[in-house]
N, C-alpha and C positions, 0 to 999 in steps of 0.2 A: 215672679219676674215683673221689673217695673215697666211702666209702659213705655218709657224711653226705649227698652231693649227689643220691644217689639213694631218700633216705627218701620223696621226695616224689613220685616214679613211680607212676602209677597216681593217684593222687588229685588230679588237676589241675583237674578237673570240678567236683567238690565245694568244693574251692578259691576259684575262681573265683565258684562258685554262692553260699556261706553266711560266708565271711569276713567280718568286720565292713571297711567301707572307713573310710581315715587324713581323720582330721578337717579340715574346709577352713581350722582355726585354726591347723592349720601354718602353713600359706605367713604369714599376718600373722606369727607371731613370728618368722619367718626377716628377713620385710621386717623391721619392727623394730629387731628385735636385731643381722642379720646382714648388714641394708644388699641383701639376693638383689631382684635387679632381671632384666627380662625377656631382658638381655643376655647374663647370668647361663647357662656349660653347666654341666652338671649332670650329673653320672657316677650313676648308679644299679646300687649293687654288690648282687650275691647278688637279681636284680629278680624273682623268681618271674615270676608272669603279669601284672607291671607296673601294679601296684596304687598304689605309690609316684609310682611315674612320673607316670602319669595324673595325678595331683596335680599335679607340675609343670607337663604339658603343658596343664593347663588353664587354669596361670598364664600361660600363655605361651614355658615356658622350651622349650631344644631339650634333648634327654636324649639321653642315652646307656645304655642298659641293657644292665650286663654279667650273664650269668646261665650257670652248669654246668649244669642237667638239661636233657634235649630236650625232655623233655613241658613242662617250662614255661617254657623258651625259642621253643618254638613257640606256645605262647597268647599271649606277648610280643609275637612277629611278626604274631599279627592283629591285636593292637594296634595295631602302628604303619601298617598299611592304613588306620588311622582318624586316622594322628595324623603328619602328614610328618614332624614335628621328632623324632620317634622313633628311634633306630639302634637296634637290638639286637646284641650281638657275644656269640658264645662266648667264659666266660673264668669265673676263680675271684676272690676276693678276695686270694688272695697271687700269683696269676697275671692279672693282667687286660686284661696287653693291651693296654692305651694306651700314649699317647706320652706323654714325661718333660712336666710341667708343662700339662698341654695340660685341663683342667677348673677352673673355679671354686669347684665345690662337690661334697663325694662325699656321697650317700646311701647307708642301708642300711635296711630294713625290719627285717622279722621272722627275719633271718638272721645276725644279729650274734653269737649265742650258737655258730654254728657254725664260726665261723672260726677258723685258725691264727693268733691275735694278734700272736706273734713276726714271722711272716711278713708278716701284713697291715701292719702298720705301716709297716716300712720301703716296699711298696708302695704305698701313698696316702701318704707322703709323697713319692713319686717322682714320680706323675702330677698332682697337686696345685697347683696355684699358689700362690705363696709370699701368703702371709694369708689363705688359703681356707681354708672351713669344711669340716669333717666333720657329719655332721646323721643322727644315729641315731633313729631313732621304730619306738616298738615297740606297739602296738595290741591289748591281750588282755582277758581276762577278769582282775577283780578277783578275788584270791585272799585271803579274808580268814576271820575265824571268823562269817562265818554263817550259818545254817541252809544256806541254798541251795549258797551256795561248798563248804561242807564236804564233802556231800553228793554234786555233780559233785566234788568231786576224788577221794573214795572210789572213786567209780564208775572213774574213768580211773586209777588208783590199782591197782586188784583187776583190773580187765578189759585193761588195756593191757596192750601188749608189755612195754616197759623203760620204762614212764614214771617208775617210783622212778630209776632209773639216771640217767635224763639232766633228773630235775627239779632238781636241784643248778645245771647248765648253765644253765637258764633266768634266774636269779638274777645281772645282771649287772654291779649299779652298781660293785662294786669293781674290777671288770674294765676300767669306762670308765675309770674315775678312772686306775689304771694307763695305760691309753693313752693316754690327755692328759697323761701326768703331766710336771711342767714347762714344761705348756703355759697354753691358758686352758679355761673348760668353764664351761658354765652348763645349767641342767634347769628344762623347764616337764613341767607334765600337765596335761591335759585329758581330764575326767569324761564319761562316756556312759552307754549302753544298749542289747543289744538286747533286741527282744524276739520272740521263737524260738515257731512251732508247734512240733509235735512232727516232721515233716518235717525242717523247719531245724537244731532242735538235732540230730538223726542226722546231718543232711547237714553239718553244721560240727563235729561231731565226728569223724565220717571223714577231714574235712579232716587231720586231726591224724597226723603223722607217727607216733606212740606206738598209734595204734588199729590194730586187728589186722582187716585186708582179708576180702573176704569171703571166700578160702578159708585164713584162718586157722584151729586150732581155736576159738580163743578169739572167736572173731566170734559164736557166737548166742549167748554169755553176756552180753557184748558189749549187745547188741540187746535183751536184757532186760532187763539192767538200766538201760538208758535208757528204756524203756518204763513203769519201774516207777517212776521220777526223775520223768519228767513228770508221770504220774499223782499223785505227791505233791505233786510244786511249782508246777503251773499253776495260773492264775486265769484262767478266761474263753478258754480252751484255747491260753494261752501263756505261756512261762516269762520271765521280764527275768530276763536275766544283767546286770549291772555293767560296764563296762569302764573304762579308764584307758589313755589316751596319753600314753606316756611317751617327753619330746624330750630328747636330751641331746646340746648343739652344742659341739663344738671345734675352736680351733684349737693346732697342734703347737708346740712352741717352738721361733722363730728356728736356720737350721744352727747359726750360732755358738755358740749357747747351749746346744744338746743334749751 
């Protein structure tokens, strides 16, 4: 297992607990645009604790959740104690385990910025159905100049592990564009909000593979300076972050044509 797949050990709690959930305006633009009907399986690569998923399964659809870490391939599997249409399988995005052609549609959440592209490609077009979609949606905080964004990014900025290192990563659209390329791709977003006691934003900040655990060193500097954030930016003793769901649907181009 790479070490990427293990950033998120330990924080599955907090995860689960403070993450913003994926907007129900998904599924309408997939119906829409991508024709995704209830018949519709639906592979769910890199599914953390199946946050993604849930969306589908509410639609109706049967999923498939492939997922590397045990901590949150196991939140996954109480997942689907609530939900029959659920599988969960061990497996990676260049590795995943299924059978050749055997899904409709691949999903990827918040995990897209982690994979071997090289690899993953050639893999989802393997397990894929010839005119099926790929459905990337990425659900974060607005990073933009102001006040508040700048502020939280300082903070994760100074107090994180390697968040300068792997903020470059986060940054992904020329990377889609690359994966489709020769293909087709189309991009919606969809604007939100949360809005965070000072509890939550701690506890969705821990979420964060970049923050330093609590026997870090850097964990009570950490804790400070989010103490010190809040106290600046709350009104009515809670902070609104911004967010932005960001879809971006493709399909591969024809064998003949690649």
């Amino acid at each position: 297992m790479s070490d990427h797949t293990e950033r998120f050990s330990g924080r599955v709690a907090d995860y689960e607990r403070y993450r913003s959930r994926y907007p129900a305006q998904v599924i309408d633009v997939l119906v829409e645009r991508c024709g995704l009907t209830l018949e519709h399986l639906v592979a769910d690569i890199g599914a953390g604790t199946g946050m993604l998923a849930e969306l589908f399964l509410q639609h109706g659809n049967a999923v498939v959740a492939v997922e590397p870490n045990d901590e949150m391939r196991a939140a996954c599997e109480r997942l689907a104690a609530a939900w029959p249409g659920l599988t969960v399988k061990e497996g990676t995005a260049e590795q995943t385990g299924l059978e050749n052609a055997s899904v409709d549609f691949i999903t990827v959440g918040r995990a897209f910025h982690w994979f071997d592209l090289e690899r993953t490609r050639p893999e989802f077009q393997r397990i894929l159905k010839p005119g099926g979609w790929v459905v990337l949606v990425n659900n974060s905080r607005v990073r933009d100049d102001s006040p508040i964004s700048q502020d939280y990014e300082a903070v994760l900025r100074e107090h994180g592990i390697d968040y300068a290192a792997n903020r470059e990563r986060y940054e992904i659209a020329p990377k889609v564009d690359a994966f489709f390329v020769s293909g087709e791709l189309f991009r919606r977003e969809i604007s939100g909000e949360q809005r965070l006691t000072l509890e939550e934003l701690v506890g969705l900040t821990q979420s964060y593979s970049v923050t330093p655990s609590p026997d870090h060193p850097k964990y009570e500097g950490m804790q400070k300076a989010l103490q010190e954030f809040f106290a600046q930016r709350q009104k009515d003793e809670v902070v609104t972050i911004r967010t932005l769901c960001r879809i971006a649907c493709g399909r591969f181009a024809p064998a003949s044509t690649r």
